[in-house]
DOFIVEX-347256 format. One record per atom (N, C-alpha, C): residue number from 1; residue in one letter; atom name; x negated, y negated, z. Coordinates in Angstrom, 1 decimal, always signed. Last residue first. Layout:
REM DOFIVEX-347256
pos/code/site/u/v/w
NUM/A/CA/X/Y/Z .
...
END
This chain:
REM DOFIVEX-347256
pos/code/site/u/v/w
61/X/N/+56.8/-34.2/+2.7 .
61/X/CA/+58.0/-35.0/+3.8 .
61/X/C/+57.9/-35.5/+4.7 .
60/X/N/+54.6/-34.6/+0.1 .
60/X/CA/+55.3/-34.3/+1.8 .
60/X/C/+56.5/-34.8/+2.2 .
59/X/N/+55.7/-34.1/-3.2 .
59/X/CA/+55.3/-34.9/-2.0 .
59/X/C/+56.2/-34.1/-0.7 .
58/X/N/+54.4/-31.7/-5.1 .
58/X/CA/+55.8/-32.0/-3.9 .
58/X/C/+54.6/-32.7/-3.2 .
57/X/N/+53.3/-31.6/-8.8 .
57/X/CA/+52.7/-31.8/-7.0 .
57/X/C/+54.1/-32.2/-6.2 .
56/X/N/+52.3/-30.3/-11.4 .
56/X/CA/+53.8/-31.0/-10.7 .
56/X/C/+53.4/-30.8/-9.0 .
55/X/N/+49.5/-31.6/-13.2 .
55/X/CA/+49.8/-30.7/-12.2 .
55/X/C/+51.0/-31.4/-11.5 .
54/X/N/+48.9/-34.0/-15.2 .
54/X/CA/+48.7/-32.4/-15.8 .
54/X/C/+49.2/-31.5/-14.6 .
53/X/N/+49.1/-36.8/-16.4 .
53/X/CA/+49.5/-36.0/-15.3 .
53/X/C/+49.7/-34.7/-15.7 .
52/X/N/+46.3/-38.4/-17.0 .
52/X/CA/+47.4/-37.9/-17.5 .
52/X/C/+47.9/-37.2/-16.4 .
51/X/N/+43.7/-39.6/-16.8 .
51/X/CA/+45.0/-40.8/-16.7 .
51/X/C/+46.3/-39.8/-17.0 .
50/X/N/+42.3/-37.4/-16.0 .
50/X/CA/+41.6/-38.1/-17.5 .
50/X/C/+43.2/-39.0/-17.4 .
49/X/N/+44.8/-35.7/-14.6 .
49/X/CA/+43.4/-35.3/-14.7 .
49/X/C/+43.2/-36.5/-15.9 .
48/X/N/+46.7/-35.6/-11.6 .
48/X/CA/+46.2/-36.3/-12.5 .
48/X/C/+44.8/-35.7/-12.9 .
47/X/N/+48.0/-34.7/-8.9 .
47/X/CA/+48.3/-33.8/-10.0 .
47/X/C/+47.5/-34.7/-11.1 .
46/X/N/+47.4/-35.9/-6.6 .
46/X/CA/+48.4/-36.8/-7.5 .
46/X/C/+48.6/-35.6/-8.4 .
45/X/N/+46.4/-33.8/-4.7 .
45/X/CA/+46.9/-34.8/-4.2 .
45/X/C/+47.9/-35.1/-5.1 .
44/X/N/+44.8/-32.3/-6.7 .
44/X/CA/+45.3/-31.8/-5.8 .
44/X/C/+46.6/-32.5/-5.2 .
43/X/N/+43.2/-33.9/-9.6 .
43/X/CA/+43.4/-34.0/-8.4 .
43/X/C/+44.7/-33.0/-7.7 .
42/X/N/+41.4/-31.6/-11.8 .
42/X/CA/+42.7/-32.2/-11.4 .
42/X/C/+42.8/-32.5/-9.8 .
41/X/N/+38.2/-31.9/-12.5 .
41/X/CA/+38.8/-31.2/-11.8 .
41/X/C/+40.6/-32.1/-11.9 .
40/X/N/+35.4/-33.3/-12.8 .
40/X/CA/+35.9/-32.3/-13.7 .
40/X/C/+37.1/-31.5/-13.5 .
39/X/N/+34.3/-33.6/-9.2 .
39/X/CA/+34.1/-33.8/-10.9 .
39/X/C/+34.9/-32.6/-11.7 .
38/X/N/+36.6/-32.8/-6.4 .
38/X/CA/+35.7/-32.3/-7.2 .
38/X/C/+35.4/-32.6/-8.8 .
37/X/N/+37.4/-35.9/-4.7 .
37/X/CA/+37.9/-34.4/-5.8 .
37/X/C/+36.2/-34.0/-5.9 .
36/X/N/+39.5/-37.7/-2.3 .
36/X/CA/+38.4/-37.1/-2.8 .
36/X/C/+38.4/-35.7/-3.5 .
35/X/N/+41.9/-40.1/-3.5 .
35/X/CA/+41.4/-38.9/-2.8 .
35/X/C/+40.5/-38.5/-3.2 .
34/X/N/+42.6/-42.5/-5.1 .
34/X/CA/+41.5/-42.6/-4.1 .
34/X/C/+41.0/-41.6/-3.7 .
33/X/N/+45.1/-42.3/-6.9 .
33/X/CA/+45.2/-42.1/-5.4 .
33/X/C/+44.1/-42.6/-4.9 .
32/X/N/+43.4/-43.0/-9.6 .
32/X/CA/+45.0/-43.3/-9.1 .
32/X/C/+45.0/-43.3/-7.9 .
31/X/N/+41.3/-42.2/-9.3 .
31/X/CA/+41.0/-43.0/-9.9 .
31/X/C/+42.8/-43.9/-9.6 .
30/X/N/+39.5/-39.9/-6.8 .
30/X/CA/+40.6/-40.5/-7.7 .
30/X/C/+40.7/-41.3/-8.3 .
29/X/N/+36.4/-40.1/-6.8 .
29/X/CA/+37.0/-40.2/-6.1 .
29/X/C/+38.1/-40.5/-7.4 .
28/X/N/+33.6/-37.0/-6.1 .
28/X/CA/+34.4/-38.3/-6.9 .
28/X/C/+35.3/-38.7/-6.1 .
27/X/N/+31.0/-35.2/-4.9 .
27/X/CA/+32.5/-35.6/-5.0 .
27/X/C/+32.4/-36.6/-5.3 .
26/X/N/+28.8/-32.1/-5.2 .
26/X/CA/+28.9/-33.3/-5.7 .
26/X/C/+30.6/-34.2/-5.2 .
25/X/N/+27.7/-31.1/-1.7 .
25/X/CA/+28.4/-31.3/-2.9 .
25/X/C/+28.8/-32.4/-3.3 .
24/X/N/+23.7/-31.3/-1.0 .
24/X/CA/+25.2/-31.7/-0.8 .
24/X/C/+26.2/-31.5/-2.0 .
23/X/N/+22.0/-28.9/-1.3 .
23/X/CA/+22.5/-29.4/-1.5 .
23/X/C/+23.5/-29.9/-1.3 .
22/X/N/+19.1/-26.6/-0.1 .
22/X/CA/+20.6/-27.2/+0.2 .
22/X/C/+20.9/-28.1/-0.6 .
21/X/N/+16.1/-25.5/-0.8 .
21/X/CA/+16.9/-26.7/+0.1 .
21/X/C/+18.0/-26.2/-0.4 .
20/X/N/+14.5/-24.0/-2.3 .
20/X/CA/+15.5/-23.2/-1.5 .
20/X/C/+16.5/-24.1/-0.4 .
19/X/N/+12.1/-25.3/-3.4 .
19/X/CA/+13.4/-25.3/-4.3 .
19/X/C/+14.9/-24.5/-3.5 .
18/X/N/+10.0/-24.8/-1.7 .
18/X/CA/+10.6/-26.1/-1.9 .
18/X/C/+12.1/-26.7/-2.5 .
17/X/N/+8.9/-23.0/-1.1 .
17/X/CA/+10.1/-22.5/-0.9 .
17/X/C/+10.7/-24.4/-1.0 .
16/X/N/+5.8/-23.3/-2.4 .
16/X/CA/+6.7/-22.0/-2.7 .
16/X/C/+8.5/-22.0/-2.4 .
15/X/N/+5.7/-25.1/+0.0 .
15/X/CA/+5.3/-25.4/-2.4 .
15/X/C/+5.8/-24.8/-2.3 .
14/X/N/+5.2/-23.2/+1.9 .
14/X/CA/+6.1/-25.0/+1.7 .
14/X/C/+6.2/-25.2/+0.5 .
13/X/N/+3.1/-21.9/+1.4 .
13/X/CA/+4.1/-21.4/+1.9 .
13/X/C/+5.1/-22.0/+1.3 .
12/X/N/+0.7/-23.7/+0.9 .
12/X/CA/+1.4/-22.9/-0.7 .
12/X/C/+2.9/-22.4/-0.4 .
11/X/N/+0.9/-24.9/+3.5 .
11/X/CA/+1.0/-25.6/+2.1 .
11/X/C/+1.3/-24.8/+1.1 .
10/X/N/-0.4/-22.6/+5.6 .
10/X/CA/+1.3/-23.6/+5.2 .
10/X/C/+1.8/-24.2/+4.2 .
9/X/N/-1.7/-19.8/+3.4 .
9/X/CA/-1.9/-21.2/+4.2 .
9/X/C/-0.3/-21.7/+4.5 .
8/X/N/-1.7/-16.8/+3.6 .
8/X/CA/-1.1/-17.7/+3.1 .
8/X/C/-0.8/-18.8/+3.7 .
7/X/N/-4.3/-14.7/+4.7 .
7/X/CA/-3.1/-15.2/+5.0 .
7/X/C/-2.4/-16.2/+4.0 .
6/X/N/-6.3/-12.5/+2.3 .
6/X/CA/-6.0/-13.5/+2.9 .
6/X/C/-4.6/-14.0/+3.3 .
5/X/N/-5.0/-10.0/+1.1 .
5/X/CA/-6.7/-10.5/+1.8 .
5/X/C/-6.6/-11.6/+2.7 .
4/X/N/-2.3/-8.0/+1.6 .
4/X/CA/-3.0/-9.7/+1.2 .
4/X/C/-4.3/-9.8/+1.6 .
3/X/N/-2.4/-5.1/+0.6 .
3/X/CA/-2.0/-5.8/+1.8 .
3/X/C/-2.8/-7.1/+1.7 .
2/X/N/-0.4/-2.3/-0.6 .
2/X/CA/-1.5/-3.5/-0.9 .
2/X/C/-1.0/-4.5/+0.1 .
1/X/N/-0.8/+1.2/+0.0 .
1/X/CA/+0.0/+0.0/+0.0 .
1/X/C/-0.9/-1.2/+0.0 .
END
């Protein structure tokens, strides 16, 4: 079984896992309501996608 010669410094460690961060998700915001959406997506809230109304939404009571 092959077993490293040498340890692996902190620095190549850190280089190595630089790309394994997190990201926040992307959000927009309504353009009719204000609510907050997901890009590319029909609002939830108003049913609106691109100024049109694409989803039949019941207001609360």
């Amino acid at each position: 079984m092959a077993v490293p010669f040498r340890r692996t410094s902190k620095t190549k460690k850190r280089m190595r896992r630089t790309h394994l961060k997190k990201e926040a998700p992307t959000v927009t915001t309504c353009p009719k309501c204000g609510a907050s959406i997901k890009p590319h997506r029909a609002c939830p809230k108003c049913g609106n996608y691109k100024g049109e109304n694409v989803l039949k939404v019941e207001e609360e009571k």
